[in-house]
DRENMI-703331 format. One record per residue: x, y, z of N, C-alpha, C, O, CB in turn. Coordinates in steps of 0.2 Angstrom, whole numbers, plus 5000, padded with zeros to 4 digits. Glycine has a CB too. Example, Ala and Ser with C-alpha at 12.3 -4.5 7.8 and 13.67 -1.06 7.14 Angstrom:
% residues 2
NODE n_c1 n_c2 n_c3 ca_c1 ca_c2 ca_c3 c_c1 c_c2 c_c3 o_c1 o_c2 o_c3 cb_c1 cb_c2 cb_c3
NODE 5066 4972 5039  5062  4978  5039 5066 4984 5039 5071 4983 5042  5057  4978  5045
NODE 5064 4989 5035  5068  4995  5036 5064 5000 5039 5067 5006 5040  5070  4997  5029
% end
This chain:
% residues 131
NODE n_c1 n_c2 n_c3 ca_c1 ca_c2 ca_c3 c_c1 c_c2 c_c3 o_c1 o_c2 o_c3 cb_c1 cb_c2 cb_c3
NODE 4898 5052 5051  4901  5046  5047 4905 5048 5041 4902 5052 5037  4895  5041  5046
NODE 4910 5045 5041  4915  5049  5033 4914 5043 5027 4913 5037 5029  4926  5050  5034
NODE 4914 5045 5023  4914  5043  5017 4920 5042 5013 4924 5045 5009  4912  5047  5013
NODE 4920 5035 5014  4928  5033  5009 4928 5037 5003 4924 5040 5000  4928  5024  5006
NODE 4934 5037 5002  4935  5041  4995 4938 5036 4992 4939 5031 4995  4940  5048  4995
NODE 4941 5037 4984  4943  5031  4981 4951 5029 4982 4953 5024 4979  4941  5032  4974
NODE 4953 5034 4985  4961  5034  4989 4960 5031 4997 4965 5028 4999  4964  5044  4990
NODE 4955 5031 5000  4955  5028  5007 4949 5022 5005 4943 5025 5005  4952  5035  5013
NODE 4949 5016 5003  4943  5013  5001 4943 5006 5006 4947 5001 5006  4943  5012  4992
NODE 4938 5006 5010  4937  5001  5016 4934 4995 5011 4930 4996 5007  4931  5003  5023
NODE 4937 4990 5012  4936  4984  5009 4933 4979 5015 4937 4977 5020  4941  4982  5006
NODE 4928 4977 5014  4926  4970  5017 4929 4966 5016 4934 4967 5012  4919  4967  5016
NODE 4929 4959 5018  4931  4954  5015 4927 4951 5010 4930 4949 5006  4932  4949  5019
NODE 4921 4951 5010  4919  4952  5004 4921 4953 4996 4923 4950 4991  4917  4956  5006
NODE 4919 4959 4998  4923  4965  4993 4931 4963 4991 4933 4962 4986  4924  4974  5000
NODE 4934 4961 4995  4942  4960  4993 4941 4952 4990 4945 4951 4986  4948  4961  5001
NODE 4938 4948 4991  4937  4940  4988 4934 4942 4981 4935 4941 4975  4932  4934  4994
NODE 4929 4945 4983  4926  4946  4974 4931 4948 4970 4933 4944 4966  4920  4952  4973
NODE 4935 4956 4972  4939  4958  4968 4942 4950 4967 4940 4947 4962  4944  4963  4971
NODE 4947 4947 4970  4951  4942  4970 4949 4938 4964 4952 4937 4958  4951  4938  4976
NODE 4943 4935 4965  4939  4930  4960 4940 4933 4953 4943 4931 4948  4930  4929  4962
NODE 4938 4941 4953  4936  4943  4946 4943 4946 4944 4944 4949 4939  4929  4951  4947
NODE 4949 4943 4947  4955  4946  4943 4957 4938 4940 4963 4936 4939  4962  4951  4948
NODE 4953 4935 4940  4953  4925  4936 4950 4928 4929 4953 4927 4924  4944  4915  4940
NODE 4944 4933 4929  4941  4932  4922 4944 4934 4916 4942 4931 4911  4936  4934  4921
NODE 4950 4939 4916  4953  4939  4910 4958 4934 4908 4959 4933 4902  4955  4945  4909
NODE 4962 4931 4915  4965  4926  4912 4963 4920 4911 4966 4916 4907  4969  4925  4914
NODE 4956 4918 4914  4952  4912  4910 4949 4913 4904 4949 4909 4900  4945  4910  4914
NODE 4947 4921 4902  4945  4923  4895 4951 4921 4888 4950 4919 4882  4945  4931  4895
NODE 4956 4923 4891  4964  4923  4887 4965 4915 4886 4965 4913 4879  4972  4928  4894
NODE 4966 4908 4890  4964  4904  4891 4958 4899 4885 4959 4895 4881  4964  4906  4896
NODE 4954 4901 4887  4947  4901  4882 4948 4902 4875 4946 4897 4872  4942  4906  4883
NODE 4951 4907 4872  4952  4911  4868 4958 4906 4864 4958 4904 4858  4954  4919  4871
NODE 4964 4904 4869  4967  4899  4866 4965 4890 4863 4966 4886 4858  4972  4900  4871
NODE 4963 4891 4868  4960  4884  4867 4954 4883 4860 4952 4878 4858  4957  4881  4875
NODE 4952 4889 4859  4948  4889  4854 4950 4886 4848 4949 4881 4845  4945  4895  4854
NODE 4955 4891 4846  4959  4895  4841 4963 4889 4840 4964 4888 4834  4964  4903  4843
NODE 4967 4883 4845  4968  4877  4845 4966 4872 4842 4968 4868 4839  4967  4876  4849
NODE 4957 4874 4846  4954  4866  4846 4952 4866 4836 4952 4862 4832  4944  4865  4854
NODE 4950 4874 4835  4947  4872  4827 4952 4871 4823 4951 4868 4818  4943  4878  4824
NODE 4957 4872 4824  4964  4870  4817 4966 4862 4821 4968 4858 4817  4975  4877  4818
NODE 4966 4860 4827  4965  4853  4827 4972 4852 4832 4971 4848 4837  4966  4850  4818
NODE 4979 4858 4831  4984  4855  4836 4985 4864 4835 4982 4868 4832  4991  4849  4833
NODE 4992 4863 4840  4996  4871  4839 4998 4869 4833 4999 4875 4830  5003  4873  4844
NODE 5000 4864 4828  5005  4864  4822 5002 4867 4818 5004 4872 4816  5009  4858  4819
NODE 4996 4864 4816  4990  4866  4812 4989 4874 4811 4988 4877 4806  4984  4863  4814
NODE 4989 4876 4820  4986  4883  4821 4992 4887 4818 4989 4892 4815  4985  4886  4829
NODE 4998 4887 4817  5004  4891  4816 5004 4889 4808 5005 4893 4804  5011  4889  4822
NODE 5002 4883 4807  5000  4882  4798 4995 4886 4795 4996 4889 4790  4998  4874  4795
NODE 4988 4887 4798  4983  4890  4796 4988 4899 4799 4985 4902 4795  4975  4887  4801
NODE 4991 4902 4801  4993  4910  4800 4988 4910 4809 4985 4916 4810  4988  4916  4790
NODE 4988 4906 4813  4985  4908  4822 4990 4908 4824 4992 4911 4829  4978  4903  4828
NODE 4996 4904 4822  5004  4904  4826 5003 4913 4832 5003 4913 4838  5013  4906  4817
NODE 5003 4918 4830  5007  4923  4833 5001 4926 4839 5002 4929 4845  5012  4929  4826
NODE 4993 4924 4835  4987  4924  4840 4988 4920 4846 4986 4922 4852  4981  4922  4836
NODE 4989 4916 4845  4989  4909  4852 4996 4911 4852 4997 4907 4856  4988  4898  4849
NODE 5002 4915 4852  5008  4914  4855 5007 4922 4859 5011 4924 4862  5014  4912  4850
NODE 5002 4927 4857  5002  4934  4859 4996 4932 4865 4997 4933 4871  5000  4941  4851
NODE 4990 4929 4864  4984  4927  4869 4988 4922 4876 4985 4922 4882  4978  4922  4864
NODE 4992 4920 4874  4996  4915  4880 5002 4920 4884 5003 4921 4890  5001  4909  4875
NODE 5004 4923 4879  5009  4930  4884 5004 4935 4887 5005 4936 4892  5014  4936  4878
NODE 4998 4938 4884  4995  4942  4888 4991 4938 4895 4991 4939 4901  4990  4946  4884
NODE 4989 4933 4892  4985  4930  4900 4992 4928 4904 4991 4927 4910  4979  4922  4898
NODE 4997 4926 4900  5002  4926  4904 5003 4934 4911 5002 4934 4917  5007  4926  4897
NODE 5004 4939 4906  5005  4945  4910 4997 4947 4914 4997 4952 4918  5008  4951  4905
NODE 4991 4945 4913  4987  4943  4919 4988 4942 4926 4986 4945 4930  4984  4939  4918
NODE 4990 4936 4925  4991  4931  4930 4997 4935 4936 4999 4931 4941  4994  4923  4926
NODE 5000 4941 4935  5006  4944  4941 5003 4946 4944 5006 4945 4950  5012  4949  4940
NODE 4997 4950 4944  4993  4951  4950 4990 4946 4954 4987 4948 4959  4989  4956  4949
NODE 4989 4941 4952  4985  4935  4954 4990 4933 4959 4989 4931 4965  4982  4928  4948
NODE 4997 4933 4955  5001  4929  4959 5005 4933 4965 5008 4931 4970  5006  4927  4954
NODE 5005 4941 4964  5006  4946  4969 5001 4945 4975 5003 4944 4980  5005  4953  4965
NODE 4995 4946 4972  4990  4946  4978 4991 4940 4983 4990 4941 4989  4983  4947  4975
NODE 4992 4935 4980  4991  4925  4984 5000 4927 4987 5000 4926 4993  4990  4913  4976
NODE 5005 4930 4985  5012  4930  4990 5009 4934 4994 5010 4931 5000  5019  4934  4987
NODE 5006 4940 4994  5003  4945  5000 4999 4941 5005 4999 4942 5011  4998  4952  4996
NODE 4996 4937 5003  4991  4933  5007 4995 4929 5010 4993 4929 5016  4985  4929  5003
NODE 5003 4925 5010  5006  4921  5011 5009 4924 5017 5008 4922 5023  5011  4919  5006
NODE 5012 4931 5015  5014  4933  5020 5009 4936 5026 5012 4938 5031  5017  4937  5018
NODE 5006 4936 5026  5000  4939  5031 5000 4934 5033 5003 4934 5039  4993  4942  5029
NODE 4999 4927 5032  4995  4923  5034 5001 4921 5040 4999 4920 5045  4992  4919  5029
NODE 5009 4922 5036  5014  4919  5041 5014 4923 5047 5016 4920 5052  5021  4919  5038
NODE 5013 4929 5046  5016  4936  5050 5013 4934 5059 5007 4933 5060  5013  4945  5046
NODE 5017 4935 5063  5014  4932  5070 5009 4936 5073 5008 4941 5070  5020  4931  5077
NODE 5005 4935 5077  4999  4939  5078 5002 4943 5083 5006 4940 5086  4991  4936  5082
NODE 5002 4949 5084  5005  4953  5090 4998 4957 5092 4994 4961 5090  5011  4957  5088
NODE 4999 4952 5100  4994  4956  5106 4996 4964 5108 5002 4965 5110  4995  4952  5113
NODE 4992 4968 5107  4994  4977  5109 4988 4977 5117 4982 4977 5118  4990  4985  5099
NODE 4994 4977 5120  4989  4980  5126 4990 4985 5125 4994 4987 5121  4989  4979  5134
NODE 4983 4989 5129  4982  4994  5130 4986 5000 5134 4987 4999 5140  4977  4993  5132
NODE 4987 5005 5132  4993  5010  5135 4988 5010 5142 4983 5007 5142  4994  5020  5131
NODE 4992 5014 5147  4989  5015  5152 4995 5022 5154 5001 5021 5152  4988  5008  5158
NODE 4992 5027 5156  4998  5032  5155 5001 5033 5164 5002 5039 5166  4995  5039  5150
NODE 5002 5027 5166  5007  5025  5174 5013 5028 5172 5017 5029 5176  5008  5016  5176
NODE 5015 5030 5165  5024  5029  5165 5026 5036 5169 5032 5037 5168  5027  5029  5156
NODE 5024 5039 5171  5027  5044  5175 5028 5049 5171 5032 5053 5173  5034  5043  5179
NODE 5026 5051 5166  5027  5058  5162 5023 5060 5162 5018 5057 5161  5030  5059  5156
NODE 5023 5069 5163  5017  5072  5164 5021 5078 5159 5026 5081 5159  5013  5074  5174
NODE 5016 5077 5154  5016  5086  5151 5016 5090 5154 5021 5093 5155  5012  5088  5148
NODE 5012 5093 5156  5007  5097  5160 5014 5099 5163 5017 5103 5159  5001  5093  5166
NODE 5018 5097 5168  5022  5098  5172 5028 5100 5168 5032 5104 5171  5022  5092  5177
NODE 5030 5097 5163  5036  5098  5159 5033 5105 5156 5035 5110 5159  5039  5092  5152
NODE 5028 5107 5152  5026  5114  5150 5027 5119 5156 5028 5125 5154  5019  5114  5149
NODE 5026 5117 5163  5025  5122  5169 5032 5123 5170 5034 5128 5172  5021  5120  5176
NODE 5036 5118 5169  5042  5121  5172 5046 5125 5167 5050 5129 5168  5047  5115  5176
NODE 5044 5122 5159  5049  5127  5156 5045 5135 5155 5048 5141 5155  5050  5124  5148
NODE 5039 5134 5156  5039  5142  5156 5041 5145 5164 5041 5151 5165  5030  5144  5154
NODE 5042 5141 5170  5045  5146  5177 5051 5147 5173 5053 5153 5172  5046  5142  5186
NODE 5056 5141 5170  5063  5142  5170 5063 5150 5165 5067 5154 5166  5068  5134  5166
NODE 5057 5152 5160  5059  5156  5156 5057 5162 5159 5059 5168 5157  5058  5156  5150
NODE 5051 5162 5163  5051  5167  5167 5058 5170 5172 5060 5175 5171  5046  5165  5172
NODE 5061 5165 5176  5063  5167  5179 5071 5170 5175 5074 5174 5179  5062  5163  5183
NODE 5072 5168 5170  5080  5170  5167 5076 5177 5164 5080 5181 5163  5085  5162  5159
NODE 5070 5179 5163  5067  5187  5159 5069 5189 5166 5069 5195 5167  5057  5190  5156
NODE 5071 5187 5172  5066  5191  5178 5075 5194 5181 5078 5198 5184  5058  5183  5186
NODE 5077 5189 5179  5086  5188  5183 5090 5194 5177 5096 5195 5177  5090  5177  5182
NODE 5086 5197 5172  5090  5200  5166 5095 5195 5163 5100 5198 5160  5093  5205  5169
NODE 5095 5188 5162  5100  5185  5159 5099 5188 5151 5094 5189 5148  5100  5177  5160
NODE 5106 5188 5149  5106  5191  5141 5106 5185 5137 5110 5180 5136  5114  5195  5139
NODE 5100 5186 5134  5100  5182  5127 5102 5184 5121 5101 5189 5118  5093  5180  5126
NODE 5106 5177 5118  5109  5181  5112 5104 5181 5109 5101 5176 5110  5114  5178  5108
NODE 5102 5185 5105  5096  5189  5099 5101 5190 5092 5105 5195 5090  5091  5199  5102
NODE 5099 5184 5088  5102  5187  5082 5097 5192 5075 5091 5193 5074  5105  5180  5078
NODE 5101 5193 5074  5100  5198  5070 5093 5196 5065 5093 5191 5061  5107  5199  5066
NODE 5088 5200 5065  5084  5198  5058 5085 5196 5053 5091 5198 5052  5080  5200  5055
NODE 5081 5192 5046  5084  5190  5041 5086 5197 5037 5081 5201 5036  5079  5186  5039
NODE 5094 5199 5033  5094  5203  5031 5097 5210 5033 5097 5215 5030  5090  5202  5030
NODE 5098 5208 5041  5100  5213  5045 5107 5213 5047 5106 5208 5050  5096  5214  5049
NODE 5113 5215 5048  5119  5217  5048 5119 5218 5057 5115 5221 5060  5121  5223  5042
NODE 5125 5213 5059  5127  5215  5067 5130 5221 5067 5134 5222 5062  5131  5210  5070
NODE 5129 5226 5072  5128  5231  5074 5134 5233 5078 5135 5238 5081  5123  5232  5077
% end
């Protein structure tokens, strides 16, 4: 039995919905964090009068930049979800090609051209000057 490594990592569904949920908490934190900084100066006007202007405008841009993988991951989900199911039957190997049979005959054809003396051109080794 192998052991995922952190480059090969099997996700349940599980496992992949938790991730999902737990990439909400820093932009619900960021969120929080605004509304706080909000609610105690009273308005945004107040906040940017009290000196939180650029706190609530920097906490709104990061939970901003949170939110692209939320929104990466739900397009990826979109597309999956559109993509048609495709049925894979099973190979069955009826198609008439046999290895076996292509290996056997290239080695008679090279037997038999050693056996007939046909001249093979043989080039020259790496480094070595025709003669």
């Amino acid at each position: 039995m192998a052991v995922p490594t952190v480059g090969d990592r099997m996700d349940t569904p599980l496992k992949s919905l938790a991730r999902f949920v737990a990439s909400f908490l820093p932009v619900i934190y960021c969120a929080y964090l605004v509304h706080y900084f909000i609610h105690q100066s009273g308005s945004l006007q107040e906040a940017e009068n009290n000196g939180l202007g650029p706190t609530v405008w920097g906490l709104t841009i990061v939970g901003g930049l949170f939110c692209i993988p939320i929104i990466v991951k739900l397009v990826l989900i979109f597309i999956e979800l559109r993509r048609p199911k495709l049925r894979v039957e099973p190979h069955d190997d009826g198609d008439g090609f046999d290895a076996d049979a292509v290996v056997a005959r290239y080695l008679a054809q090279r037997d038999a051209q050693a056996d007939t003396g046909a001249a093979t051109t043989s080039h020259p080794g790496f480094g070595q000057k025709n003669k």
